[in-house]
C-alpha positions in Angstrom: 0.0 0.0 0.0 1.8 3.0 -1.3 2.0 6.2 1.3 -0.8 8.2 -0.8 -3.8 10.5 0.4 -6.8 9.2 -0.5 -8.7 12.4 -1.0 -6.4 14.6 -2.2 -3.9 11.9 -4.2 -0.8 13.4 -2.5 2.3 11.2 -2.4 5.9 11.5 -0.8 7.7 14.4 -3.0 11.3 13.5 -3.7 15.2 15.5 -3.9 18.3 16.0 -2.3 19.8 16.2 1.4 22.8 18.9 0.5 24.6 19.6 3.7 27.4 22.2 4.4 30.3 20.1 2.1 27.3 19.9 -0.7 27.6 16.5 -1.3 23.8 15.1 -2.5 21.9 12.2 -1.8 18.2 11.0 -2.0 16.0 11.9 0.5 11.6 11.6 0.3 9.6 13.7 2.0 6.8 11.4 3.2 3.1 12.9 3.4 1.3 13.0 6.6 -1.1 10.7 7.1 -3.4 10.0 9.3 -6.1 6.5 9.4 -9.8 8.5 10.3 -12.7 6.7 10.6 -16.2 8.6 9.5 -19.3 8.2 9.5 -21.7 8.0 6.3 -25.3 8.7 7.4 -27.0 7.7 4.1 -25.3 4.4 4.3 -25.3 3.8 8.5 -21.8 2.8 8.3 -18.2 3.9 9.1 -15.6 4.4 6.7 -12.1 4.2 7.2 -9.9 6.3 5.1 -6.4 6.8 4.8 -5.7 10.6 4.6 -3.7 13.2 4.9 -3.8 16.2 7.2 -4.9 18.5 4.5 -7.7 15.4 3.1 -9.2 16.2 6.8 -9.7 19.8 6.3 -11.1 18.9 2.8 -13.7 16.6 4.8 -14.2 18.9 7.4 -15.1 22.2 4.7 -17.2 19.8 2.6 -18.7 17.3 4.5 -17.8 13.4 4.2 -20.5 12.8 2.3 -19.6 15.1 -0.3 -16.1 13.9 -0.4 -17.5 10.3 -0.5 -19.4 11.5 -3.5 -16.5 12.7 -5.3 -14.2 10.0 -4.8 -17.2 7.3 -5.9 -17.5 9.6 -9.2 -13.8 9.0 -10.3 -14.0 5.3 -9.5 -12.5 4.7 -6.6 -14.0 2.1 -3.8 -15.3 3.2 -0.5 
């Protein structure tokens, strides 16, 4: 299971450490997420979803069962 937002799609964004002597190497820069359950009152069940920090304010400005909606409409399982 890949480290990806399931709201907003966000995955880890990738680069360079570069210290003082400015010699490179990889580094990722991981995406925080959190594992909410909601509530869908249409369906009387809980969801889990894996999301990030920013997916939760999403949720919280639009409501879960708008968010729901959305994700259903491009395809994805709930």
């Amino acid at each position: 299971m890949s480290r990806t937002c399931e709201v907003t799609g966000a995955g880890p964004g990738f680069g360079n450490n570069v210290p003082w002597s400015k010699k490179k190497t990889r580094r990722r820069w991981n995406v925080n997420l959190q594992s909410k359950r909601y509530y869908l009152p249409s369906e009387g069940r809980h969801v889990r979803l894996r999301v990030s920090t920013k997916g939760i304010k999403i949720i919280d400005r639009d409501g879960v069962e708008a968010v729901v909606q959305r994700m259903r409409a491009e395809g994805r399982r709930i």
